[in-house]
C-alpha positions in Angstrom: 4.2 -13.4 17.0 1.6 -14.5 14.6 1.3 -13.0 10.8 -1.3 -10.5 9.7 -0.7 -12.3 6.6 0.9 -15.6 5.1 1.5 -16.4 1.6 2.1 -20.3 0.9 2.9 -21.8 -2.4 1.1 -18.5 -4.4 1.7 -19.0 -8.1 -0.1 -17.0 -11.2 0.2 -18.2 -14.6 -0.4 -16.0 -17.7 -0.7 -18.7 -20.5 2.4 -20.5 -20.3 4.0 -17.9 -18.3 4.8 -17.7 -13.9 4.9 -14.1 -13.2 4.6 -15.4 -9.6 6.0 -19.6 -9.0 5.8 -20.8 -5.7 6.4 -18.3 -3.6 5.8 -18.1 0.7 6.6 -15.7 2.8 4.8 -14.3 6.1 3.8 -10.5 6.9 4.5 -9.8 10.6 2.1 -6.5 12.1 3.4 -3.8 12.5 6.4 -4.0 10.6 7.5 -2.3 7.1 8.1 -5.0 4.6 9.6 -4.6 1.2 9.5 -6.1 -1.8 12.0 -5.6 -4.4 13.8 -7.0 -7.5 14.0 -5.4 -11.1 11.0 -5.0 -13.7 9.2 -8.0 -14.7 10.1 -10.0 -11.0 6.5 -9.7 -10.1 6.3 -7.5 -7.5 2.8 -5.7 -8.9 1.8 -9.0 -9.8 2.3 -10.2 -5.9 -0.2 -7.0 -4.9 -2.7 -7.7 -7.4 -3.2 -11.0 -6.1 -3.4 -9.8 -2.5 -5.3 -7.5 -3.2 -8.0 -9.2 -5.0 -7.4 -7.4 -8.6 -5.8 -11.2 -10.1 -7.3 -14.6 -9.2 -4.3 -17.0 -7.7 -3.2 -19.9 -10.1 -2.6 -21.8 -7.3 -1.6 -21.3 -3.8 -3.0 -19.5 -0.4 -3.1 -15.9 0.7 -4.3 -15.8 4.7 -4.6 -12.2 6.1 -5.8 -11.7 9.1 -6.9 -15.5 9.8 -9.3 -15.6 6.7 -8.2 -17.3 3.1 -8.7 -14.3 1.3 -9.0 -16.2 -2.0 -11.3 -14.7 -4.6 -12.5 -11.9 -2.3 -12.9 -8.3 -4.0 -11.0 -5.2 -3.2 -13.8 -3.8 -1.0 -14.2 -7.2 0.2 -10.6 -6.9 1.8 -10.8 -3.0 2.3 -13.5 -4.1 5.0 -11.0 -7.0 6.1 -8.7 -4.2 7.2 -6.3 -3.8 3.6 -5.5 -0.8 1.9 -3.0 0.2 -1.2 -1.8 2.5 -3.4 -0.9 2.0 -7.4 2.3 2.7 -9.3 0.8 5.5 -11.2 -1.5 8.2 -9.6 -5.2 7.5 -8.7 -6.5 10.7 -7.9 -9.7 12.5 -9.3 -8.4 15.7 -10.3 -12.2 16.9 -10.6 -12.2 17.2 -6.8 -10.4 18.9 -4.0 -7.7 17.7 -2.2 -10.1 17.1 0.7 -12.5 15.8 -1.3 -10.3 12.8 -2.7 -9.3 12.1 1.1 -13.0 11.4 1.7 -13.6 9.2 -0.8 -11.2 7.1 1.2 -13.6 6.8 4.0 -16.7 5.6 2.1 -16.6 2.3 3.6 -17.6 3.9 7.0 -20.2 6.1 6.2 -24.1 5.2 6.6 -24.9 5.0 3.0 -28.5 3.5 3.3 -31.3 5.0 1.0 -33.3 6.6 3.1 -31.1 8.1 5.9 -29.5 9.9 2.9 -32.5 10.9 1.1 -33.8 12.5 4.2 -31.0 13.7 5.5 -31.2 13.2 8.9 -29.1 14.2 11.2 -26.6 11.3 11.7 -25.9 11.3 8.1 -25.4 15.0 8.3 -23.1 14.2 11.5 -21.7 11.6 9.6 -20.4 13.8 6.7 -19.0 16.4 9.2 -16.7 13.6 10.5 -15.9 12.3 7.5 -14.7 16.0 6.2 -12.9 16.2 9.7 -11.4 13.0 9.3 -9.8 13.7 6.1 -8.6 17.0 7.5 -7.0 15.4 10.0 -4.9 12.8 7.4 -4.2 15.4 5.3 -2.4 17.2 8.2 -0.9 13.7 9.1 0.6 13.3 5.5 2.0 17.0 5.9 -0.5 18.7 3.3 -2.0 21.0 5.7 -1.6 23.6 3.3 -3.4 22.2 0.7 -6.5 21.8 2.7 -8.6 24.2 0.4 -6.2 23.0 -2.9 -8.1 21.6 -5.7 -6.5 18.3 -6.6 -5.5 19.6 -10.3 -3.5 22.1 -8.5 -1.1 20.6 -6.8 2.1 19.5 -7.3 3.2 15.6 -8.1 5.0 15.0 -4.9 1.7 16.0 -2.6 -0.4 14.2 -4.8 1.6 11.3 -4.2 1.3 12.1 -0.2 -2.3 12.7 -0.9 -3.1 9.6 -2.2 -1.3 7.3 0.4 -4.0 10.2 2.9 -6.9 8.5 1.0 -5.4 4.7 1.6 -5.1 5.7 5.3 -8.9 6.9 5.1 -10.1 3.8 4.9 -8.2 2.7 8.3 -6.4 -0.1 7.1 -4.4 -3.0 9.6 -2.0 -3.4 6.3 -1.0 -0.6 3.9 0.2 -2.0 0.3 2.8 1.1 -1.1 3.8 0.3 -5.1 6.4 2.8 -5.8 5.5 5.4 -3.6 8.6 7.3 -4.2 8.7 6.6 -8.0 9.0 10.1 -9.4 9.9 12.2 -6.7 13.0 14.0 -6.2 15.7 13.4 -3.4 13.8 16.5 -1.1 10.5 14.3 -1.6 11.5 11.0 -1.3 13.5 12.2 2.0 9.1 13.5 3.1 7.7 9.9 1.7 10.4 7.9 3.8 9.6 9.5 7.0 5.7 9.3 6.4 6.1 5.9 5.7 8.0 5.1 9.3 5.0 7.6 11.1 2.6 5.1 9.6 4.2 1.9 10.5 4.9 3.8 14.3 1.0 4.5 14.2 0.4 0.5 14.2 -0.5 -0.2 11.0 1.3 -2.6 8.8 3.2 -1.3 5.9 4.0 -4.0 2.5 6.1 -1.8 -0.3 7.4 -2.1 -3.6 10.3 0.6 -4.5 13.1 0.6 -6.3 15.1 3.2 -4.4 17.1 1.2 -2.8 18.5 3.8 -0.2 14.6 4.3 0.7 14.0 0.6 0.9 17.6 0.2 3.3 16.6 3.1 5.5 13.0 1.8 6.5 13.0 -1.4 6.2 12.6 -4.1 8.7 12.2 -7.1 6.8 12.8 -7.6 2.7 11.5 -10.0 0.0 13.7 -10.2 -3.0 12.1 -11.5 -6.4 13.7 -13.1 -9.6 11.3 -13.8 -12.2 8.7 -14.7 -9.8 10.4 -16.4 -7.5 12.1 -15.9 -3.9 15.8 -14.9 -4.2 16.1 -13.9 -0.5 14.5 -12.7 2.4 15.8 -10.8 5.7 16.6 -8.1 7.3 18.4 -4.5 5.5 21.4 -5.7 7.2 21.0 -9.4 5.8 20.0 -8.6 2.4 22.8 -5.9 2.0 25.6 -8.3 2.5 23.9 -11.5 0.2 26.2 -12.4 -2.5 23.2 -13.0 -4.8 21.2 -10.1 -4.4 24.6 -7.5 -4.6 25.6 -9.5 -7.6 21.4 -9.3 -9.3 20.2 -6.1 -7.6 22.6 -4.0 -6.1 25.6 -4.1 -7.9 29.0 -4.7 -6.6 29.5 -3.5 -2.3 
């Protein structure tokens, strides 16, 4: 099976510092990859880079069969990537729907004049757009939040909501960092089986947590990070039962 994306030799320097050293590893589609390893191993550091939010020092990122390299974030939101950050994103001047929308901008007819005038397939165009986001909202299980105002909802939907608004955009590869950070063991339990519907749906799934019971549940392949570098890589099973990673990560079996 080929990779959706392959990481070769990536390294990011800050001064005299490698938050990321020469690290490879290959994304396989449809999958749910982790990445995992305790603060300051460079797992937010990895996303920016593939994400287009921190130039490379050196090294190539390849999603998709293009060297991604220097393109923007809507650059590779177009390419087919999508993520959400470690602390909330949402604009809590909006609804609920509204925020969900936003998601979807990259596939709306935005030219001047359609818009100005209003003709009908931009007006056709919002109604999708509106049903669209209806229907991830429903998808993520906030149904009944359809006619919630952002600001009014609690921290656990919003963090459903704003993984509705990454979907929105129709991703190949959805980039999680710390989507259960926060949430208690009722809403972590909601996050882990969304999380498995989306990677059953066909899109890719690339995520950062530090819940380790989350990570062992879902996960079909994990990258372990120290300091910037590869400690191991495998499968639940694999990683589990590494001397290194019980001894570094997850304390003693």
């Amino acid at each position: 099976m080929s990779a959706l994306m392959s990481v070769e030799h990536l390294t990011k320097r800050f001064g005299g510092v490698d938050a990321i050293s020469e690290l490879s590893f290959d994304i396989q589609p449809g999958h749910i990859h982790s990445v995992i390893g305790p603060n300051g191993a460079g797992k937010t550091t990895l996303f920016n880079l593939i994400t287009g939010l921190y130039l490379p020092t050196s090294g190539q990122i390849t999603f998709a069969g293009e060297d991604i390299r220097g393109m923007t974030p809507p650059e590779l939101a177009r390419l087919g990537m999508s993520r959400t950050f470690q602390n909330l994103q949402i604009c809590m001047n909006m609804s609920a729907l509204e925020n969900v929308m936003v998601g979807r901008h990259l596939r709306l007819d935005r030219r001047f004049l359609p818009a100005l005038l209003r003709l009908p397939s931009v007006i056709r165009g919002d109604r999708a757009c509106r049903e669209k986001a209806a229907e991830l909202m429903r998808f993520v299980g906030l149904e009944a939040y359809l006619d919630s105002d952002a600001d009014a909802m609690p921290y656990g939907a919003l963090k459903r909501l704003e993984i509705a608004r990454a979907l929105a955009a129709e991703p190949r590869m959805l980039l999680l960092d710390e989507p259960a950070a926060g949430l208690n063991a009722n809403e972590t339990a909601e996050v882990d089986e969304l999380i498995v519907k989306v990677a059953e749906s066909g899109i890719t799934v690339v995520l950062v947590e530090h819940d380790m019971k989350l990570v062992m549940n879902i996960s079909d392949h994990i990258l372990v990070l120290n300091y910037g570098k590869k400690l191991a890589e495998g499968t639940a099973e694999e990683i589990r039962h590494n001397p290194e990673v019980i001894s570094a990560y997850l304390g003693a079996a």
